[in-house]
C-alpha positions, 0 to 999 in steps of 0.5 A: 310658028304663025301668027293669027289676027280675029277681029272681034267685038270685045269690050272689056277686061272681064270677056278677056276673062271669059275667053281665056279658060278655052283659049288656055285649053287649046293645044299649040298656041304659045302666046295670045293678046287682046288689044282692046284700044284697037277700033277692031278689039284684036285678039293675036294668036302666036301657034305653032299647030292650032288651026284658026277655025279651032281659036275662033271656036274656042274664042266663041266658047267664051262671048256667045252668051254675051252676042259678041262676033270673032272674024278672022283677020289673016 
């Protein structure tokens, strides 16, 4: 298992709410968590097989509408 960080510019509990239907999609990921107190809004992803390029995507899904940016960390 790996585990990957995005920096992101998240503000809320409700784009938390936005991404989770397509990070829930994605298949190999065991767990993930949005540290929204961090200056970097932190999304952590625990996967055994997903690739980073598929979470930032799926994380993009669900903020593009909302002009927020995901940066992969790792």
């Amino acid at each position: 298992m790996k585990k990957l960080r995005f920096k992101t510019n998240l503000k809320c509990g409700g784009c938390v709410n936005a991404i989770t239907p397509y990070m829930n999609e994605i298949e190999g990921i065991e767990s993930w968590d949005v540290d929204l107190n961090s200056p970097n809004k932190i999304v952590e992803v625990v996967t055994k097989s997903a690739s980073a390029e598929e979470i930032r995507k799926a994380i993009e899904k669900g903020i593009s509408e909302a002009g927020y940016t995901v940066e992969l960390m790792n």
